[in-house]
C-alpha positions as a Markdown table, in Angstrom:
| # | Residue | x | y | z |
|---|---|---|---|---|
| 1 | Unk | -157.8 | -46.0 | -72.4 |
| 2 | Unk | -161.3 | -45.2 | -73.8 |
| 3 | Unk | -161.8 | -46.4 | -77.4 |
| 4 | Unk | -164.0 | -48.7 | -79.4 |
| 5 | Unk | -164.1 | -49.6 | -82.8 |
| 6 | Unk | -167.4 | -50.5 | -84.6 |
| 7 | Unk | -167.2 | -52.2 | -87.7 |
| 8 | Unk | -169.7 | -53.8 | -89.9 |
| 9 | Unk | -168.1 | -57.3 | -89.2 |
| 10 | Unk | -166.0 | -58.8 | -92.1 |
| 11 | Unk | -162.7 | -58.8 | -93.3 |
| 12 | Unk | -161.4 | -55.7 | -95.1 |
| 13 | Unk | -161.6 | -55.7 | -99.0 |
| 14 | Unk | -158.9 | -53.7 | -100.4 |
| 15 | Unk | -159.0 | -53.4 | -103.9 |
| 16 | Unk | -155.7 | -51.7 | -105.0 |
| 17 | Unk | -155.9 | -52.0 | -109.2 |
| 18 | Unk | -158.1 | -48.9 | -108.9 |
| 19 | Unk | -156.8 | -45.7 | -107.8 |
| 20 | Unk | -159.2 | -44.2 | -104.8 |
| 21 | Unk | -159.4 | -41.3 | -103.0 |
| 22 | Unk | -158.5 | -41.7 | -99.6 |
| 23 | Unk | -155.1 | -43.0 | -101.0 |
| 24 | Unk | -154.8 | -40.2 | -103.4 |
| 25 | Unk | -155.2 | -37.9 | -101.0 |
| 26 | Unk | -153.2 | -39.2 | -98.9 |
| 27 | Unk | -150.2 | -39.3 | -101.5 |
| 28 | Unk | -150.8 | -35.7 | -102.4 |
| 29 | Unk | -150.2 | -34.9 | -98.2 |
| 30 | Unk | -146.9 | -36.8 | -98.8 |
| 31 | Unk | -148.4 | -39.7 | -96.7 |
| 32 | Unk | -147.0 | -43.5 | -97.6 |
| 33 | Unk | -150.7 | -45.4 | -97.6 |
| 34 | Unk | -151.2 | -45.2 | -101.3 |
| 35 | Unk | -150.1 | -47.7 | -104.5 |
| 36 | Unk | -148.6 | -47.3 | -107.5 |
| 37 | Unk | -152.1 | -46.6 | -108.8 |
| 38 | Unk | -152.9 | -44.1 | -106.4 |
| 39 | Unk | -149.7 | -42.4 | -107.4 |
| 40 | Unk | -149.9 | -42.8 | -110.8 |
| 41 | Unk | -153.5 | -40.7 | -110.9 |
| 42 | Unk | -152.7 | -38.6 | -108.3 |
| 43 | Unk | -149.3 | -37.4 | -110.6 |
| 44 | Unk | -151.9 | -37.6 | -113.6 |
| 45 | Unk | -154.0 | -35.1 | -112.0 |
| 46 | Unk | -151.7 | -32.7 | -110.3 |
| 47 | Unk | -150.8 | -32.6 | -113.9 |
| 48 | Unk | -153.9 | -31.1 | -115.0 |
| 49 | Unk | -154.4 | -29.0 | -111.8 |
| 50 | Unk | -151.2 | -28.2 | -110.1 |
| 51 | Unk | -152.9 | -26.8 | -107.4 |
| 52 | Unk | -154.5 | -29.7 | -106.4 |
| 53 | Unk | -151.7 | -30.1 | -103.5 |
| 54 | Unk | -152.1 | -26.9 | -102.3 |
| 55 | Unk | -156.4 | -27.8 | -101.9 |
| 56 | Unk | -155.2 | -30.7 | -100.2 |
| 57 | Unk | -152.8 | -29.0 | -97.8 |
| 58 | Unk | -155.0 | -26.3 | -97.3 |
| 59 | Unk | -158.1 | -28.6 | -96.1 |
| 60 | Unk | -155.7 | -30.5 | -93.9 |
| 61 | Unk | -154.9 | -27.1 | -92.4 |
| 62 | Unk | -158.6 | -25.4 | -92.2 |
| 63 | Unk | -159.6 | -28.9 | -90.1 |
| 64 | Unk | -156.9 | -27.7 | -87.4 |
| 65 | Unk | -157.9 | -24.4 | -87.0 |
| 66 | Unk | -161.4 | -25.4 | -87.4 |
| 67 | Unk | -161.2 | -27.9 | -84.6 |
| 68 | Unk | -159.1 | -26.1 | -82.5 |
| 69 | Unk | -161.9 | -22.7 | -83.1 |
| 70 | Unk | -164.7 | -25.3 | -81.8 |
| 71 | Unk | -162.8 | -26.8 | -78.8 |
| 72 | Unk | -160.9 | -24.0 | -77.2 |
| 73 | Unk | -163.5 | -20.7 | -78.1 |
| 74 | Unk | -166.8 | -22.5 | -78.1 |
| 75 | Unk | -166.9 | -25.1 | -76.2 |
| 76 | Unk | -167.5 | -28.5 | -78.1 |
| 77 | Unk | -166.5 | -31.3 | -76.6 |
| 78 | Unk | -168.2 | -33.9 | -79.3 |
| 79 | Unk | -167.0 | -34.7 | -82.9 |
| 80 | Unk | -168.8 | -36.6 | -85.5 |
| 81 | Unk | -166.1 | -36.6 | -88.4 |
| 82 | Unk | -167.9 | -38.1 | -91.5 |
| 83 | Unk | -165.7 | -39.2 | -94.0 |
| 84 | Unk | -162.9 | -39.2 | -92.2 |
| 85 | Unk | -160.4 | -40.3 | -94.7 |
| 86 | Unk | -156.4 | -42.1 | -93.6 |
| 87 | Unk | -155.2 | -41.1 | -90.3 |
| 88 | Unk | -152.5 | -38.5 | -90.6 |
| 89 | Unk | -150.6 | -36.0 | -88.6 |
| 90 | Unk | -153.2 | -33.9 | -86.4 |
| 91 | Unk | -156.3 | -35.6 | -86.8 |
| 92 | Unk | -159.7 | -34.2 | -85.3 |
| 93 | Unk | -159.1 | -36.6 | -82.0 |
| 94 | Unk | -155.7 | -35.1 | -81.5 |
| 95 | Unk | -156.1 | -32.0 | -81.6 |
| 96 | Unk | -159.4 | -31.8 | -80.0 |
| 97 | Unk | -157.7 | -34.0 | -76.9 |
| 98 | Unk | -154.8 | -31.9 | -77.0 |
| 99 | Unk | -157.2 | -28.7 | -75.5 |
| 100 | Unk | -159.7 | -30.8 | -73.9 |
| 101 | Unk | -158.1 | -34.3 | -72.9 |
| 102 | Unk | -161.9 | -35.5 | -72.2 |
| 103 | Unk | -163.6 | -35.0 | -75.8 |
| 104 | Unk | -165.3 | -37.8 | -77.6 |
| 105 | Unk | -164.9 | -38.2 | -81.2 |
| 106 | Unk | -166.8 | -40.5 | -83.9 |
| 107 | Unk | -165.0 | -40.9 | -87.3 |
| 108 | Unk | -167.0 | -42.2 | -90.1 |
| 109 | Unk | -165.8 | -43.8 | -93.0 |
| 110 | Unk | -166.2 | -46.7 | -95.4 |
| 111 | Unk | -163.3 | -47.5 | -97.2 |
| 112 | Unk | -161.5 | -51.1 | -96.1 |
| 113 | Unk | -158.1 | -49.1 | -96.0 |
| 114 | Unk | -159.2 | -46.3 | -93.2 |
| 115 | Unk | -160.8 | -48.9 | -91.5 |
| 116 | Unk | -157.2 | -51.1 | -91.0 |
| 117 | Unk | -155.8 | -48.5 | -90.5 |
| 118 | Unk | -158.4 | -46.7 | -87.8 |
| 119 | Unk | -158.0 | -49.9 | -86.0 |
| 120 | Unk | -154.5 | -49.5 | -85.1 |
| 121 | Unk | -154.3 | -45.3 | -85.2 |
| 122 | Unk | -156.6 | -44.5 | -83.7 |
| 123 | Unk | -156.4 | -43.6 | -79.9 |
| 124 | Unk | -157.7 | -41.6 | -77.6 |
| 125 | Unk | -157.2 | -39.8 | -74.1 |
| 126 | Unk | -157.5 | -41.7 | -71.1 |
| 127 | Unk | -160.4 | -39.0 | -70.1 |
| 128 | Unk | -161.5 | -38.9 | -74.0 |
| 129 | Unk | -163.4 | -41.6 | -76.3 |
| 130 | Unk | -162.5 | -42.2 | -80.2 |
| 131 | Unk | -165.1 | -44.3 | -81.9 |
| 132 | Unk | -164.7 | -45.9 | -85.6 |
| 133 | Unk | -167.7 | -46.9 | -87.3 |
| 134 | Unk | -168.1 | -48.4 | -90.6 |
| 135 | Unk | -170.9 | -46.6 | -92.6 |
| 136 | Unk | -171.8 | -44.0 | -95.2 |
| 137 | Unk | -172.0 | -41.1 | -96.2 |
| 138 | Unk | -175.4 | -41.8 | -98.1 |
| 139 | Unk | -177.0 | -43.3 | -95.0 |
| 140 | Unk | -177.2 | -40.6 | -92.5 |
| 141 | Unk | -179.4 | -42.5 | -90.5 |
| 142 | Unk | -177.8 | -45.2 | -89.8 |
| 143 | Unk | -174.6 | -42.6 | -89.1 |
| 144 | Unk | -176.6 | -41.2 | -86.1 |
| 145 | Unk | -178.2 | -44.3 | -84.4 |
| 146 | Unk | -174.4 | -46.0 | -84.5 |
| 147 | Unk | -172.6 | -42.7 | -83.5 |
| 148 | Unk | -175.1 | -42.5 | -80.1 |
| 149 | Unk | -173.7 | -45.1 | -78.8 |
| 150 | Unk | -171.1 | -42.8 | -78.2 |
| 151 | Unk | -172.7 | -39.5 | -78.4 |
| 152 | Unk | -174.6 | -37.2 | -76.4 |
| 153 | Unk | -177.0 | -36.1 | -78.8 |
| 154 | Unk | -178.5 | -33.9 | -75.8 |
| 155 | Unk | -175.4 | -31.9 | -76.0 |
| 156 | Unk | -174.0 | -29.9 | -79.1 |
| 157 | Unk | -171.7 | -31.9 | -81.5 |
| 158 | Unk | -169.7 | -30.7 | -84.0 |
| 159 | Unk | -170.3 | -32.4 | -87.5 |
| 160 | Unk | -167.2 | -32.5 | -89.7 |
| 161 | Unk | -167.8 | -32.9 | -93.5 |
| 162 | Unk | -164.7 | -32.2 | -94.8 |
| 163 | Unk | -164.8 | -33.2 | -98.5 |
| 164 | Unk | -167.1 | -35.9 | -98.4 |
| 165 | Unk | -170.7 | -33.9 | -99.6 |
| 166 | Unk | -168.3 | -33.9 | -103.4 |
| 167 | Unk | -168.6 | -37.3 | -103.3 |
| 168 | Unk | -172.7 | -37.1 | -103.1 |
| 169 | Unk | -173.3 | -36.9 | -107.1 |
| 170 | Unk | -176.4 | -35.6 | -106.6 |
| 171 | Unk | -177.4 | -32.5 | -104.9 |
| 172 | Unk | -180.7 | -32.9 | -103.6 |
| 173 | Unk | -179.3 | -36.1 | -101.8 |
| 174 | Unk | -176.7 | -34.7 | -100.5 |
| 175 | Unk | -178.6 | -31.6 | -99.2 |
| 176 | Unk | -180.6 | -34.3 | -97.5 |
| 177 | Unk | -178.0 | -36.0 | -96.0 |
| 178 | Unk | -176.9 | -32.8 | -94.1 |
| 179 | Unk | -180.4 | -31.9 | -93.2 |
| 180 | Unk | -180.8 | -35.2 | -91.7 |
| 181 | Unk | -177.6 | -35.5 | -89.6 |
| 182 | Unk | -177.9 | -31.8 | -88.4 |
| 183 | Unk | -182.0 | -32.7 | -87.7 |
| 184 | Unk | -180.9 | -35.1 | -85.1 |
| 185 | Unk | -178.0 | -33.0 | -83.3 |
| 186 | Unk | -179.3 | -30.1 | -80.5 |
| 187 | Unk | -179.3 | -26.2 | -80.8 |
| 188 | Unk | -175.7 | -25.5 | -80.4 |
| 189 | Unk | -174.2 | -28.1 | -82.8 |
| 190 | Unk | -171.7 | -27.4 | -85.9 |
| 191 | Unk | -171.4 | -27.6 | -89.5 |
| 192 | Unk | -168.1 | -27.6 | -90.5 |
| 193 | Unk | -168.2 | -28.1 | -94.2 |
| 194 | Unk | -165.6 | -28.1 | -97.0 |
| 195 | Unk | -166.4 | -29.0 | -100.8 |
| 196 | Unk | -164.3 | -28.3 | -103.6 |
| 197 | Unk | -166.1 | -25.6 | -106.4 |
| 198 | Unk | -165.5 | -25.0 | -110.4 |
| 199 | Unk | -165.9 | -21.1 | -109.8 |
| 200 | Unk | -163.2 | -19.2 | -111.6 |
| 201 | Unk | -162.9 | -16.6 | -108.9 |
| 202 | Unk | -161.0 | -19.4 | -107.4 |
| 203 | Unk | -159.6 | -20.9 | -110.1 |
| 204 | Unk | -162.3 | -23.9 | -110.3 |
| 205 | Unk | -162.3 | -24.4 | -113.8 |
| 206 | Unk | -159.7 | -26.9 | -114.0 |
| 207 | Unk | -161.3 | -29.0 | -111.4 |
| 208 | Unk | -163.8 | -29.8 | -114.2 |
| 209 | Unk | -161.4 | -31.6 | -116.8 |
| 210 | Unk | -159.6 | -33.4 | -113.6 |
| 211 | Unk | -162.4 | -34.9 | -112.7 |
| 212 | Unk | -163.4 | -36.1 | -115.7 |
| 213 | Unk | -160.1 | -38.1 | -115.5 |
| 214 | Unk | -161.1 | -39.4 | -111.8 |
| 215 | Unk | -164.0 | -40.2 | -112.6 |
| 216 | Unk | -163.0 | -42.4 | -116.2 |
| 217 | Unk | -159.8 | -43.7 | -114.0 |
| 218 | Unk | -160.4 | -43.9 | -110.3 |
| 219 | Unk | -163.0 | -44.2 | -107.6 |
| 220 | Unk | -165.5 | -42.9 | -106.0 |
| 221 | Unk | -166.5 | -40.4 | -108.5 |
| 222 | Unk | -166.9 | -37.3 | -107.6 |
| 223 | Unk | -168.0 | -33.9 | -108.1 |
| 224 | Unk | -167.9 | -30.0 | -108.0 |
| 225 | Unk | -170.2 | -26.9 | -107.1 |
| 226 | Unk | -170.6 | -23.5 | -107.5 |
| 227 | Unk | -171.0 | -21.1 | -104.5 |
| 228 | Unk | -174.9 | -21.4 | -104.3 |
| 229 | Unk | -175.3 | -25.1 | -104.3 |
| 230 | Unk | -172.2 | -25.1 | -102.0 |
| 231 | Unk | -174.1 | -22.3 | -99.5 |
| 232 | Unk | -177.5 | -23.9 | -99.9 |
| 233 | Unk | -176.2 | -27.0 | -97.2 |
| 234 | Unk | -175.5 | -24.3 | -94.9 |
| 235 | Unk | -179.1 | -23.0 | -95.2 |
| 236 | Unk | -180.8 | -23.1 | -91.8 |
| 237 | Unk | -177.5 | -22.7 | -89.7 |
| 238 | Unk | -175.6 | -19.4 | -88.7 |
| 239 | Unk | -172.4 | -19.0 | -90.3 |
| 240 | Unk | -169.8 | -18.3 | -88.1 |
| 241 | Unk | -167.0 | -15.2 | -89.3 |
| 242 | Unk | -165.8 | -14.9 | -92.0 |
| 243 | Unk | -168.5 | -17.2 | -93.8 |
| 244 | Unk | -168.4 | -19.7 | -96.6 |
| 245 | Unk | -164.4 | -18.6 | -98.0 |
| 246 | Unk | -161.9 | -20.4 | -99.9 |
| 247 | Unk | -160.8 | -22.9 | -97.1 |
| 248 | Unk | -157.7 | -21.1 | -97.2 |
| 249 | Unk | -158.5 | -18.4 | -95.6 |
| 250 | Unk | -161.2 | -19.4 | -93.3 |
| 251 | Unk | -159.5 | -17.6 | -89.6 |
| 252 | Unk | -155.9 | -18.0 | -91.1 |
| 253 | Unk | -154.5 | -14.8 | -89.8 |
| 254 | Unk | -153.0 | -12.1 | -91.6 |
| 255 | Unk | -149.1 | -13.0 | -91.0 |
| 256 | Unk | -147.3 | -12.3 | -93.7 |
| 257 | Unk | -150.4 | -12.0 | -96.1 |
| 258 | Unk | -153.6 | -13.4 | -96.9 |
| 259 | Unk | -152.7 | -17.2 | -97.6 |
| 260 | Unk | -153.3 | -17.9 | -101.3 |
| 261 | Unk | -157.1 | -18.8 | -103.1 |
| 262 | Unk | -157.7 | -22.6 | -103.5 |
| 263 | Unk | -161.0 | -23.5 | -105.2 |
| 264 | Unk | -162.0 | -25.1 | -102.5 |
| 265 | Unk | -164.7 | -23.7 | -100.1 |
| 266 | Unk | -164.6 | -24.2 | -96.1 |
| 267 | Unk | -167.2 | -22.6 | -93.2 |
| 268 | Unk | -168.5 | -23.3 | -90.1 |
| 269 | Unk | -171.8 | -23.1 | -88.8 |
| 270 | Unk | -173.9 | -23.1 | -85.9 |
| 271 | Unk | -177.3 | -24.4 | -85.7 |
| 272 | Unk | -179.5 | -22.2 | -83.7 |
């Protein structure tokens, strides 16, 4: 077995009197880590915007296909997962393992509850490595010096920001905070990127009175953008078909029909 964990050192504060995302989420994916407070807001805003399960669902599902895209068509045998969130079914590790047993993965969060539980979930290949570290999102730097202790940073890595730049109020920061992680990764890494978006193409508008809510009732407050501010932290990379899309429908396949619009955009992208 090939895993470490990395904490900061310290006991775990949970505090579970405030509803928080991580355990939201989780209750809208029909997981069992969340409180009565995380279900009580989590009912409040579904409320509000219904189709806050489907977004949830649907960025569950785009990290699948994205992962399994990067491992099996180009390549990537490294994963730096920022903002990992709970362990569920198919996480990045699993799936990437499942096609190549000897990729290495880094998760990234810092909320007490994903770090108990990333302590006891997860695991990794015999061939593979799955790293935990503690840190956030708003310290890039410290991100990459702790994740190169399990990294290659000579050899393309796949950066997964799956709903976490939302959480970076401001926009300049958190333009920053990609520009510095994909700085320090070679020619040949990945951007994979979701963010949720008020456009009304989509049906965004209603993220804007829902988060008004979160952010009066629950923690960490968050925010949405339009398509430019969304495309601006993939400026620099190449975008890899069919481009920044509702997450939805990033390579879902035609089947029956083109899956149904979520205001929520995915992409990948390559850095040259």
């Amino acid at each position: 077995m090939s895993e470490t964990h990395s904490t900061s050192g310290g006991s775990p504060r949970l505090n579970t009197g405030v509803a928080h995302n991580a355990r939201v989420w989780n209750y809208w994916l029909g997981g069992k880590d969340n409180y009565e407070v995380d279900q009580r807001v989590g009912e409040h805003v579904a409320g509000m915007f219904p189709v806050i399960r489907d977004v949830a669902r649907a960025d569950r599902d785009f990290l699948g296909r994205a992962v399994r895209h990067l491992t099996a068509e180009r390549g990537v045998r490294q994963f730096l997962d920022i903002g990992t969130g709970l362990p569920t079914v198919d996480n990045t590790h699993e799936i990437a393992q499942r096609i190549a047993p000897d990729a290495r993965i880094v998760y990234v969060d810092n909320d007490p509850i994903v770090l108990v539980h990333a302590r006891s979930l997860l695991t990794s290949t015999s061939e593979g490595v799955t790293d935990y570290i503690d840190a956030d999102v708003h310290d890039p730097d410290t991100i990459v010096e702790r994740a190169a202790a399990t990294l290659d940073f000579g050899r393309p890595i796949a950066v997964m920001m799956l709903g976490i730049l939302n959480f970076v109020l401001d926009t300049d920061e958190a333009r920053e905070t990609v520009r510095r992680v994909m700085a320090a990764v070679p020619s040949g890494s990945f951007l994979v990127l979701t963010h949720p978006t008020y456009d009304a193409d989509l049906g965004g508008e209603g993220n804007i009175p829902a988060m008004e809510f979160w952010n009066a009732n629950a923690t960490p407050p968050i925010t949405a953008r339009g398509r430019a501010e969304i495309a601006a932290f993939l400026e620099g990379l190449d975008l890899v078909e069919p481009g920044l899309v509702p997450c939805s429908q990033w390579r879902a396949g035609s089947g029956s029909g083109a899956p149904a619009v979520v205001p929520q955009f995915g992409a990948v992208a390559v850095k040259p």
